[in-house]
FITISE-28798 format. One line per 10 residues: for each residue x, z, y of N, C-alpha, C, O. Coordinates in Angstrom, 1 decimal, padded with zeros to 4 digits, always signed. Each point is the difference from the previous one (the first is absolute). Layout:
BEGIN
X/Z/Y/X/Z/Y/X/Z/Y/X/Z/Y  ...
END
This chain:
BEGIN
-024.0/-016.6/-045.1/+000.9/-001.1/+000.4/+001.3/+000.2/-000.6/+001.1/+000.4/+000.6  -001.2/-000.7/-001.7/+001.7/+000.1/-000.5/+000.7/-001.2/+000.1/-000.3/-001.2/+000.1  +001.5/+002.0/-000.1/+001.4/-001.1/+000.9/+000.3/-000.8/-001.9/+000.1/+000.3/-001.2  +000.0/-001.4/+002.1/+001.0/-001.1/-001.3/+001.3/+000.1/+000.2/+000.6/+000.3/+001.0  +000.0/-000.7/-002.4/+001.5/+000.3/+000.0/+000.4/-001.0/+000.7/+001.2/-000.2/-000.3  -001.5/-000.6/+001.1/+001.2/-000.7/+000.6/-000.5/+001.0/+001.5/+000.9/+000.0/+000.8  -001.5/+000.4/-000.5/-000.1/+001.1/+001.2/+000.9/+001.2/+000.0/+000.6/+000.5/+001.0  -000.5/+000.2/-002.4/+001.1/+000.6/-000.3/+001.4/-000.1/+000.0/+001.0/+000.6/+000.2  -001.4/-001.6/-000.7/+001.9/-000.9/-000.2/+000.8/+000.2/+001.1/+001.1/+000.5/+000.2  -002.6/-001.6/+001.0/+000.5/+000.0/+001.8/+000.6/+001.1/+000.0/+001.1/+000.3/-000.5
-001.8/+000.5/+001.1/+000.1/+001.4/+000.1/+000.9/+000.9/+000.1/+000.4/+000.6/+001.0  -000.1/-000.6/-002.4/+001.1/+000.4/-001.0/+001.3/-000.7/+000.6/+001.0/+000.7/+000.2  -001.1/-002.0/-000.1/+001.7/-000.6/+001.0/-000.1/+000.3/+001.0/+001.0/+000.3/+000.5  -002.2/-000.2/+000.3/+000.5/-000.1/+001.1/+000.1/+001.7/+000.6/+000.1/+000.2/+001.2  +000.0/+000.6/-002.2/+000.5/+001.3/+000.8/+000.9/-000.1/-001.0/+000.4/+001.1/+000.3  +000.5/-001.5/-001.5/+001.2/+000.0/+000.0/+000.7/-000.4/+000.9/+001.0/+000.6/+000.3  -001.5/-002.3/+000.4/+000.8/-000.3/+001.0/+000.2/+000.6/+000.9/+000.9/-000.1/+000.8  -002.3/+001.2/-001.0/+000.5/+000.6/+001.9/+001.2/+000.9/-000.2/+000.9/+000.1/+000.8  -000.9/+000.7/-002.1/+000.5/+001.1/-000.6/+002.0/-001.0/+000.5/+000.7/+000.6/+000.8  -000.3/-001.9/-001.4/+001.2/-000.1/+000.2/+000.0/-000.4/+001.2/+001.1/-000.2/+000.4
-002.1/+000.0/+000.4/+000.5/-000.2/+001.3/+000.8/+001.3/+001.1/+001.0/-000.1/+000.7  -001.7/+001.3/-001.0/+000.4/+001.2/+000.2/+001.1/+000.5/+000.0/+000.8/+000.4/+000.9  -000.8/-000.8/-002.5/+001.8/+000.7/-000.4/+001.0/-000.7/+000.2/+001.1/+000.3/-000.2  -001.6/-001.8/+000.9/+001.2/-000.7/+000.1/+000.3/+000.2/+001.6/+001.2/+000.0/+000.4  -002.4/+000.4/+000.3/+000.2/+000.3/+001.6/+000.9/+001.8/+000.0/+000.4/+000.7/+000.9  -000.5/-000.6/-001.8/+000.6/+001.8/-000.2/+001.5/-000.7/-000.2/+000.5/-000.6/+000.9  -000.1/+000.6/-001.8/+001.2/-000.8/-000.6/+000.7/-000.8/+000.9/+001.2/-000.5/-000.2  -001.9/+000.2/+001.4/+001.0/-001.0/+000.7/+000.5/+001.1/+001.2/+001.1/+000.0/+000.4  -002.6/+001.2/+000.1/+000.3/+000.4/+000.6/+001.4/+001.2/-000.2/+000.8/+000.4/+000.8  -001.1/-000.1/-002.0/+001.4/+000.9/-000.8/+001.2/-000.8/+000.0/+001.0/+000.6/-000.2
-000.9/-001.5/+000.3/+000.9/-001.2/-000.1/+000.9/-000.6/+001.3/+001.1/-000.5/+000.0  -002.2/+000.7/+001.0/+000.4/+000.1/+001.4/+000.3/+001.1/+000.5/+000.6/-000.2/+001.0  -000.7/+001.3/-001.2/+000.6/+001.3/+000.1/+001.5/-000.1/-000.2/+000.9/+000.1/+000.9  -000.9/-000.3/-002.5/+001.6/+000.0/-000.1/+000.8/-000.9/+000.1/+001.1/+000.3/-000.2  -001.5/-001.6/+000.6/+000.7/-000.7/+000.8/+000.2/+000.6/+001.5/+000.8/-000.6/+000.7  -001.2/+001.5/-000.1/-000.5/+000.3/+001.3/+001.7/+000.9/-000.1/+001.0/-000.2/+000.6  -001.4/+001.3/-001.6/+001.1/+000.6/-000.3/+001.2/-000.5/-000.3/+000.9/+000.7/+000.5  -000.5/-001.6/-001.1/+001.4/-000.7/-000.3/+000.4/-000.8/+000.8/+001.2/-000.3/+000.0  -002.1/-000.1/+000.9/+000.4/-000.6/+001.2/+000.6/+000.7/+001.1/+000.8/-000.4/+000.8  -001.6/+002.3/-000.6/+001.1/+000.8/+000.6/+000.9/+000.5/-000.4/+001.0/+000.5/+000.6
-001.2/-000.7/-001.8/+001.4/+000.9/-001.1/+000.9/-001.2/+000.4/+001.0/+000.5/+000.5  -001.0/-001.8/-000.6/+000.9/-001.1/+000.2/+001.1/+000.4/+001.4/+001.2/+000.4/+000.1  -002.3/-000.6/+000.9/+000.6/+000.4/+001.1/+000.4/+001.1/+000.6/+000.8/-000.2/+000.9  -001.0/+001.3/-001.2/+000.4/+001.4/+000.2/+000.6/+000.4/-001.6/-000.5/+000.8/-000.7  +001.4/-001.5/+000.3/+000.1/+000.6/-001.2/+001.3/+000.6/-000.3/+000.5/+000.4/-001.0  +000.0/-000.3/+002.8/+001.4/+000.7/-000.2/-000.7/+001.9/+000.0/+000.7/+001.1/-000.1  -001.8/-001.2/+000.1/-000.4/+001.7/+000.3/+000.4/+000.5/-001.7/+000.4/+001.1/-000.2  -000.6/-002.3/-000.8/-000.7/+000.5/-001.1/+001.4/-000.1/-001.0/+000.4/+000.6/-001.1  +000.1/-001.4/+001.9/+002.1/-000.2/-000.4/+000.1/-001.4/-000.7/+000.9/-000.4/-000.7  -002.1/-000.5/+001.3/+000.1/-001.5/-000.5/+000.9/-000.8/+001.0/-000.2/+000.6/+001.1
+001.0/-001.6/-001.0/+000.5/-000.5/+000.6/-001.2/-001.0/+001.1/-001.0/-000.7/-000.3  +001.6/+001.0/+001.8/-000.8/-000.1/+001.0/+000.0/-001.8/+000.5/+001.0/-000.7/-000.1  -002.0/+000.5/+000.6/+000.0/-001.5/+000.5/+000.7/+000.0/+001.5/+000.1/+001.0/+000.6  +000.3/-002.0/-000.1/+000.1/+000.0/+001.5/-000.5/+000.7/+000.6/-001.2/+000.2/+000.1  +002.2/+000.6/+000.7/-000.8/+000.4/+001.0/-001.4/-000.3/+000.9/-001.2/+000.3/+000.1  +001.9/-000.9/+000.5/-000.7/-001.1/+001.0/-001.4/-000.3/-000.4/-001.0/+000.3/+000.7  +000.9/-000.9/-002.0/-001.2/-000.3/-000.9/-001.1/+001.2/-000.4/-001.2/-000.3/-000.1  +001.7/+001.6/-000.1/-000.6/+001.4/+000.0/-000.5/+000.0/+001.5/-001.2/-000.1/+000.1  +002.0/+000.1/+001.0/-000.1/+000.6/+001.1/-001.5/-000.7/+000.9/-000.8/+000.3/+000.9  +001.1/-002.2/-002.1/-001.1/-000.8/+000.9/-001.3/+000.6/-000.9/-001.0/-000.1/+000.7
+000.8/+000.5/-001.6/-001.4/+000.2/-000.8/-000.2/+001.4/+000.3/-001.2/+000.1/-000.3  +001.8/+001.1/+000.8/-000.7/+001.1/-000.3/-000.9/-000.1/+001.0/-000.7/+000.9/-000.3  +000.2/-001.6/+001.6/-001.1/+000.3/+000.7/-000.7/-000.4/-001.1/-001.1/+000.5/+000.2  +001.0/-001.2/-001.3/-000.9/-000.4/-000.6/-000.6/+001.1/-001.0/-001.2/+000.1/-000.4  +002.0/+000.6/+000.1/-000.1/+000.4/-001.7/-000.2/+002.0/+000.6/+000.3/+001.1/-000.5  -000.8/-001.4/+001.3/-001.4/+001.8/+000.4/-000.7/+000.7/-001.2/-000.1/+001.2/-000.5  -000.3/-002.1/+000.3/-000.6/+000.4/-001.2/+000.5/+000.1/-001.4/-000.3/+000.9/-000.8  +001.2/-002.1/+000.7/+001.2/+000.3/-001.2/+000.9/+001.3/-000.3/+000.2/+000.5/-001.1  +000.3/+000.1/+002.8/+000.3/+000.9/+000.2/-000.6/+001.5/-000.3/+000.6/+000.9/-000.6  -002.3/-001.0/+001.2/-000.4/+000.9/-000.8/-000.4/+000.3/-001.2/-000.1/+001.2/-000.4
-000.4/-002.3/-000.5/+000.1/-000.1/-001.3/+000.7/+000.8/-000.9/-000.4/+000.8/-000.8  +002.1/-001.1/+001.3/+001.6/+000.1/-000.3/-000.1/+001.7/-000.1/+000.6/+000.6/-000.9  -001.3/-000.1/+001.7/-000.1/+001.5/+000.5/-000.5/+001.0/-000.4/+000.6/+001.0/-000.5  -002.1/-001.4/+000.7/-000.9/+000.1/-001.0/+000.0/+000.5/-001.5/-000.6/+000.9/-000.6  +001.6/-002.0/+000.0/+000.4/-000.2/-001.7/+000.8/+001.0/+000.0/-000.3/+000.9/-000.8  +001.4/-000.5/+001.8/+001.5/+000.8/+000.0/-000.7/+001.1/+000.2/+000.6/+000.7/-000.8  -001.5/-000.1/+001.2/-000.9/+001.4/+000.2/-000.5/-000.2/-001.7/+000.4/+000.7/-000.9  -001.4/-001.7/+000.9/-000.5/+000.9/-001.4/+000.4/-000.6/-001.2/-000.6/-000.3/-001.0  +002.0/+000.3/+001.2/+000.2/-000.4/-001.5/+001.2/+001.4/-000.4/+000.6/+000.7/+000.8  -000.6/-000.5/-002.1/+000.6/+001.2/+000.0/+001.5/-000.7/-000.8/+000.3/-001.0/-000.6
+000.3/+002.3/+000.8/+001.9/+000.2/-001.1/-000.3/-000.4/-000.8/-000.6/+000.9/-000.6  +000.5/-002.2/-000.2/+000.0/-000.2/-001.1/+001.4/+000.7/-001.1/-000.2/+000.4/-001.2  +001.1/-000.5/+001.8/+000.9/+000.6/-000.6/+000.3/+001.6/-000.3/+000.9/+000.5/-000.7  -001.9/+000.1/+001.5/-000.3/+001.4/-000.1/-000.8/+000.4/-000.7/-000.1/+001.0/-000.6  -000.5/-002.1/+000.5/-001.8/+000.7/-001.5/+000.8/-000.6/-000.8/-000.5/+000.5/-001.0  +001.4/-001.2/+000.5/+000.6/-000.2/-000.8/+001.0/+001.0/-000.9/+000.0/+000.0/-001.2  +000.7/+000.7/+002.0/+000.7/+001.1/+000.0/-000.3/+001.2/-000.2/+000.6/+001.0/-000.6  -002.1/-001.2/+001.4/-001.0/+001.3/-000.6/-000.4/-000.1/-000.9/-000.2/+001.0/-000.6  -000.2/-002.2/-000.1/-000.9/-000.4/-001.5/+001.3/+000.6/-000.8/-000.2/+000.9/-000.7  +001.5/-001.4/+000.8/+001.2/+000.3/-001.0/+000.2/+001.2/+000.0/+000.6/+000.5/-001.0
-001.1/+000.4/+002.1/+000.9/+001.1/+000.2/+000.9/+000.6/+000.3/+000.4/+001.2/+000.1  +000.1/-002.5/+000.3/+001.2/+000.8/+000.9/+000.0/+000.0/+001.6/-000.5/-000.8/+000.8  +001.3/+002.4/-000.7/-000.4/+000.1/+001.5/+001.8/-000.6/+001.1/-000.1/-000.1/+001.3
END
């Protein structure tokens, strides 16, 4: 029972299509992430020395942003001195 080329052809698109459906569902979800992030960096961004929004406007969203929060946290734990391995790559102490 061998397959004809237009059985192949199918085939052949339709697991490419599956293939960009994937990466586009990845891509949006990496995409929503860091929007996720600039939206607490926006609002909390007097932590980071960005100029801060309203009060009032912070004060109404952070019940919301729990999880923005631990995200924020999370990143601040594992991200390292960049400016230290930098210092260390140069050598100077």
């Amino acid at each position: 029972m061998g397959l004809n080329l237009l059985d192949i052809l199918k085939r052949f698109f339709q697991d490419v299509h599956r293939t960009q459906r994937e990466s586009l569902v990845a891509l949006t979800c990496v995409e929503l992430r860091e929007l996720e992030n600039i939206f607490a960096l926006l609002l909390l961004g007097s932590f980071a020395g960005f100029s801060a929004p309203p009060t009032f406007l912070s004060l109404e969203l952070l019940p919301y942003m729990e999880r923005e929060l631990r995200i924020m946290n999370r990143q601040a734990e594992n991200s390292g001195d960049m400016l230290a391995e930098l210092m260390g790559t140069l050598g100077i102490d």
